[in-house]
N, C-alpha and C positions, 0 to 999 in steps of 0.2 A: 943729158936728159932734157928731152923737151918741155915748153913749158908748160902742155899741158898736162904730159907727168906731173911734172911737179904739183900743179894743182891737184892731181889725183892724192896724190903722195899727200900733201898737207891736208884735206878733205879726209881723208880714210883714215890717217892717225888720228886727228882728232874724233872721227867718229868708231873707231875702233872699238872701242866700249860698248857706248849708245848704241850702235849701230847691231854689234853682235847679242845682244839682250835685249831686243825689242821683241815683243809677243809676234807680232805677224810675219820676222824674220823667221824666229825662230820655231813658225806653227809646226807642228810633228806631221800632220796632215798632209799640209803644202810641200815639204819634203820629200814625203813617200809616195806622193803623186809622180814628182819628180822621178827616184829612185824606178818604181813601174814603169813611166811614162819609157823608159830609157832600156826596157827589159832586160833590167837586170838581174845576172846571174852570180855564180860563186863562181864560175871561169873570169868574169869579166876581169880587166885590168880597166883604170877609167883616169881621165885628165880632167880635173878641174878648172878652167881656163879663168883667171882673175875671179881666185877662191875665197877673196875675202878672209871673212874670221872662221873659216872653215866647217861650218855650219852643213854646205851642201855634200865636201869633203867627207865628213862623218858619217853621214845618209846612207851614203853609196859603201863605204867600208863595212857598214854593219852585214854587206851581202856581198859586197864583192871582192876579191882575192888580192886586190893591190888600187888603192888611190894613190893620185899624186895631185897635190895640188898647185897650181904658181898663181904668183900675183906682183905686185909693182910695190908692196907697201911691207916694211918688215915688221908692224905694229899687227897688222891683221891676220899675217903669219905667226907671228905671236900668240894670238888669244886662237889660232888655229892648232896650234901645237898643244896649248893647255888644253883645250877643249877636247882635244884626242887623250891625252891622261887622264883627265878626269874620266871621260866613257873607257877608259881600260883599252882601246883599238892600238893593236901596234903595227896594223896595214898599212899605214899613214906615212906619207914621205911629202913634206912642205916645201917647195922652192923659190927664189928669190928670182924674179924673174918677168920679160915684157912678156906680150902677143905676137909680137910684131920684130921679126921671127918668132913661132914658140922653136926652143933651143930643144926642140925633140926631134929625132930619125921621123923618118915618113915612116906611117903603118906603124908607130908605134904601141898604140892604145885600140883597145877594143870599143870603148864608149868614150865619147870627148867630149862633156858636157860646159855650159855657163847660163849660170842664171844672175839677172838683174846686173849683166855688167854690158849688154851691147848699148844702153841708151847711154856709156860714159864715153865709148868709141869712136874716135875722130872718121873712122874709116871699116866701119861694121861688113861690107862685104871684104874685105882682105884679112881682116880675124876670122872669119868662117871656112876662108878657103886653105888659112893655115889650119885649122880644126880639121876639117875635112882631109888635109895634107898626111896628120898625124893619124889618123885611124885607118884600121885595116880595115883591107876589103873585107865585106862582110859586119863590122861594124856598124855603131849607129852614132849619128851626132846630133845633141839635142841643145835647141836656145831656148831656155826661160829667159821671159823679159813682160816688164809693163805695154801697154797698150798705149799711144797714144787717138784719140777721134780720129773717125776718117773725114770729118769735119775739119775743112783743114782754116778756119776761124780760132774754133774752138782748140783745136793745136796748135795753133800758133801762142795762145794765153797761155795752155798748159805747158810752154815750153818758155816765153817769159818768165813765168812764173818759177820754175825749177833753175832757171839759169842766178836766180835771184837765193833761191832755196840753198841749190847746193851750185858753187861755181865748176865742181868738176864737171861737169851733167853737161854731153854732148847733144843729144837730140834724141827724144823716143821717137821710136817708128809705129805705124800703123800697121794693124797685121795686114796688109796688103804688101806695104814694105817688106815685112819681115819675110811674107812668103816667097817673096821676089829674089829676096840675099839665097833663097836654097836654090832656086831655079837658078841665077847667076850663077851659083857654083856647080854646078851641072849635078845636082841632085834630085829625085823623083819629086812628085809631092808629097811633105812631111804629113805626118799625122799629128792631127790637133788635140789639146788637150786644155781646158780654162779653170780658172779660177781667180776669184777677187778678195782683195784686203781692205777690210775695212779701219779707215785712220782719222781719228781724231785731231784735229791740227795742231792744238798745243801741246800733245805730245810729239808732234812730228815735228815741231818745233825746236823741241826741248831738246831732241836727240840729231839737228843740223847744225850747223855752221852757216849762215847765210851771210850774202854780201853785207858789208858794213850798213848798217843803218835802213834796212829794207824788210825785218821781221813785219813793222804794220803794213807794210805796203802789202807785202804776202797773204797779208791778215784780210786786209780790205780786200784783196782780188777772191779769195775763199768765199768773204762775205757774199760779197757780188753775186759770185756766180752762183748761190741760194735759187736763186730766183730767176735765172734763166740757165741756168747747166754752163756756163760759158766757158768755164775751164775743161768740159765736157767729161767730168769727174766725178757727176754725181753726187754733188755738194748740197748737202741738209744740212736742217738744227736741226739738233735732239739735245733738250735738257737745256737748253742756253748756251751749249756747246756747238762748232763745226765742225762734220763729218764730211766725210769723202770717201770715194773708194779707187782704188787701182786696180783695173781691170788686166788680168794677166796671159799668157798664155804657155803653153810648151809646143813647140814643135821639133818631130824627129821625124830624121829622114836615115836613110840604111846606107853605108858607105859601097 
C-alpha cells in the first residue's frame, strides 16, 4: 500500500464516525440531487467509486436495482454496511477495494458514480477513465466534488489549508479542471448541476484529524480570509462564529 493509502486509510478510520454524521454529508437534498443528476432508474446497476460510509450508496439503492460500493478503508465499509440495515436495503453489496485498477469487467455498471473523493486522488484523470472503463455504452458517469477558485491565489491557501486540515487531501480542482478530466477522457460535455455547504469551522474541526499542532493555524487562516475571501471560501462571522462555504458541483457525462 502506498503511502498515501495509508494516509487515506488512517484519515477515514478515524473520521468514519464524524465524518458519516455530519449534517451537510448527510443532507437528504444534496443526495437526491445526486441520485437525479445520474438519471436514475430501477434498471440501473450503479458503482460507488470510494463510497466512504455509504451514504451516496444508499441514495442510489432506494431507486436502483443493484449498488455496489468500494472504497480503501474497512471502517467506512463498516458504518456503510450498518447504514444499509438500518434503511432495510438489501441491494447493497460493500467491497474492499482500490481505484486504481477498479477490479471490475469493462461495461460493467450502468451508472459509475463519486462524490467528494476526486480532490483525495493522486491521479483524478486515470480514476475517471477507470470509471468510464467500467460503464456501459449507454451509461452515464457522474463526479461530485468541491470546487476549488479559479483564483489560483486563492487556491493555492485553500489547498494549504486542507493539506493542514486533513493530510489525506490531494488537491481540489477547479471546475475548469474538472470539466477538462471528462474531455481528457474522450467524453461529450457533462451536464452541470451546483450546490453549496454551508460549514461552520469548529464543527469541521471537531470532526478532522489535522496535522499535529496546526488546528490554530487553520483557525487563523479562516480568520484571515473574513475579510478578503482569501481561502476563496466565502468565509464570514455570524454570531462570533466562522463560517464558510464549499462550493460544489455534479457533473455527468453519457458513456
Amino acid at each position: 500500500m502506498s503511502s498515501h493509502h495509508e494516509t487515506i486509510v488512517d484519515q477515514f478510520t478515524r473520521q468514519a464516525v464524524p465524518f458519516s454524521t455530519a449534517g451537510p454529508i448527510r443532507d437528504a437534498t444534496a443526495l437526491q440531487l445526486l441520485v437525479d443528476a445520474a438519471g436514475t432508474t430501477a434498471d440501473d446497476t450503479v458503482l460507488d467509486v470510494a463510497c466512504g460510509p455509504g451514504l451516496v450508496a444508499c441514495a442510489f439503492a432506494r431507486t436502483a436495482r443493484q449498488v455496489t460500493g468500494i472504497d480503501l478503508t474497512p471502517a467506512m465499509l463498516e458504518r456503510g454496511r450498518a447504514l444499509a440495515t438500518e434503511r432495510g436495503l438489501a441491494n447493497l453489496d460493500f467491497r474492499l477495494g482500490d481505484v486504481l485498477p477498479l477490479p471490475f469487467a469493462d461495461a460493467t455498471f450502468s451508472v459509475v458514480v463519486s462524490r467528494f473523493a476526486f480532490h483525495h486522488f493522486l491521479d483524478p484523470a486515470a480514476v475517471l477513465a477507470e470509471m468510464r472503463r467500467v460503464c456501459r455504452p449507454g451509461g452515464r458517469v457522474v463526479v461530485a466534488d468541491l470546487m476549488a477558485s479559479p483564483d489560483p491565489v486563492k487556491a493555492a491557501a485553500f489547498h494549504r489549508m486542507e493539506m493542514l486540515r486533513d493530510p489525506s487531501h490531494a488537491r481540489a480542482l477547479t471546475l475548469d479542471e474538472l470539466r477538462g478530466l471528462f474531455t481528457g477522457a474522450g467524453f461529450a460535455t457533462p451536464t452541470e448541476a451546483f450546490w453549496d455547504m454551508d460549514i461552520e469551522v469548529e464543527g469541521l474541526l471537531q470532526r478532522s484529524f489535522p496535522a499535529a499542532d496546526s488546528e490554530e493555524t487553520i483557525r487563523q487562516m479562516f480568520a484571515d480570509a473574513v475579510a478578503d475571501d482569501g481561502l476563496g471560501l466565502r468565509s464570514r462571522r455570524l454570531d462570533g462564529r466562522v463560517w464558510f462555504t464549499y462550493a460544489n458541483v455534479i457533473l455527468t457525462a453519457g458513456r
